[in-house]
C-alpha positions in Angstrom: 0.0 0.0 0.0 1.8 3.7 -1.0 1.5 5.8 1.4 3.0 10.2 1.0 2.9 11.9 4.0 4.3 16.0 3.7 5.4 17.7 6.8 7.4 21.1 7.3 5.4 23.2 5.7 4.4 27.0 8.4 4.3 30.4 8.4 7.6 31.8 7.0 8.4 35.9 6.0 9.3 36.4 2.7 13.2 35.7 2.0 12.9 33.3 4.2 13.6 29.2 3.7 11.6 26.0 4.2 12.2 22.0 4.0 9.2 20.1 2.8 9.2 16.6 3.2 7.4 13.8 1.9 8.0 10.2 3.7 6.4 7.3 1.7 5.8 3.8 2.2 5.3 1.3 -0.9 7.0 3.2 -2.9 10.2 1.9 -5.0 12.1 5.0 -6.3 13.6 2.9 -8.9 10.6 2.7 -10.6 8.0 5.7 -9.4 8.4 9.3 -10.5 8.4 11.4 -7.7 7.2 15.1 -7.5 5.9 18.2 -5.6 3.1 20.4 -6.8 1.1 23.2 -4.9 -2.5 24.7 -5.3 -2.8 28.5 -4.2 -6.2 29.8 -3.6 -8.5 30.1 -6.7 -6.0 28.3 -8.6 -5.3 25.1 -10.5 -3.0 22.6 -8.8 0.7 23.2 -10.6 3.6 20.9 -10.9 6.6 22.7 -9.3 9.3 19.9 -9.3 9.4 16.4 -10.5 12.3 13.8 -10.7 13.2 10.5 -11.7 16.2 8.4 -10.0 18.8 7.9 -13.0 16.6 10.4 -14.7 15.6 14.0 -14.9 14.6 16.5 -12.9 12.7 19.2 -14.0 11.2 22.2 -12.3 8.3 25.2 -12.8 9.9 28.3 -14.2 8.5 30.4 -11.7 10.4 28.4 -8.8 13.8 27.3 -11.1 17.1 28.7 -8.9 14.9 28.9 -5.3 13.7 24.8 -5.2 15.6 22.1 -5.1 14.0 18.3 -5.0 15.7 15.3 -3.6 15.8 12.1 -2.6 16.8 10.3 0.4 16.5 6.7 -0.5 17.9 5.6 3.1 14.7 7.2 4.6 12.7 7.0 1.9 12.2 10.3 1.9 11.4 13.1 -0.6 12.3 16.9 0.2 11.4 20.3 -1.5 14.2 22.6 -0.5 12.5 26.0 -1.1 14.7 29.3 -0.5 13.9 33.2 -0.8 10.3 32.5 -0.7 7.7 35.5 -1.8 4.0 35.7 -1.5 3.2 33.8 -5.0 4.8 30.8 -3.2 2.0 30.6 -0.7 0.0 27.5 -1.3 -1.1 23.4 -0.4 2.3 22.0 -1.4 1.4 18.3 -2.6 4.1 15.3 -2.7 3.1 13.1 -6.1 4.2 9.3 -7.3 3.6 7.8 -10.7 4.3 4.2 -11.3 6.4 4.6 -14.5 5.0 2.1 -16.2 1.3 1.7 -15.3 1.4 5.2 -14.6 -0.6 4.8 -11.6 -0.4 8.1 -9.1 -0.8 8.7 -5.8 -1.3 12.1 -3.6 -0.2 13.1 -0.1 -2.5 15.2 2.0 -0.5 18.4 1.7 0.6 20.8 3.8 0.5 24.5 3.9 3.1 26.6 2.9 1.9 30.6 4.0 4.7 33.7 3.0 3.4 36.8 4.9 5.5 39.3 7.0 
């Protein structure tokens, strides 16, 4: 059974830094896409960062140079390193699996990620 669970999400002033993570049971990195995307208020969900092990890694314009994704396969473990963050970055920041072959997905919960002085 896959299981994402985010933490570290808060309250942070703009400039400032945060470390999502995503801890996941059943999932095989090997052979899942992983990936982060965030829903703001009013708005469609967005794909911010996505990455394959052995693969690519891709990321939103809007967030290229501030987020980095990674994996920890030890901990099994997926983090969203996201630096000088502004008020557009405020969102439900979602972790995301796709089987890369049957393609099937799975979602985390989300957690909130507010920018506000």
């Amino acid at each position: 059974q896959v299981q994402l669970v985010e933490s570290g999400g808060g309250l942070v002033q703009p400039g400032g830094s945060l470390r999502l993570s995503c801890t996941t049971s059943g999932i095989i990195f090997s052979i899942y896409g992983m990936g982060w995307y965030r829903q703001a208020p009013g708005k469609q969900r967005e794909l911010v960062a996505r990455t394959i092990i052995g693969g690519s890694t891709n990321y939103a314009d809007s967030v290229k140079g501030r987020f980095t994704i990674s994996v920890d396969n030890t901990k099994k473990t997926v983090y969203l390193q996201i630096n000088n963050l502004n008020a557009e970055d405020t969102a439900v920041y979602y972790c995301h699996a796709r089987h890369l072959y049957s393609h099937q997905e799975y979602w985390g919960q989300g957690t909130q990620v507010t920018v506000s002085s």
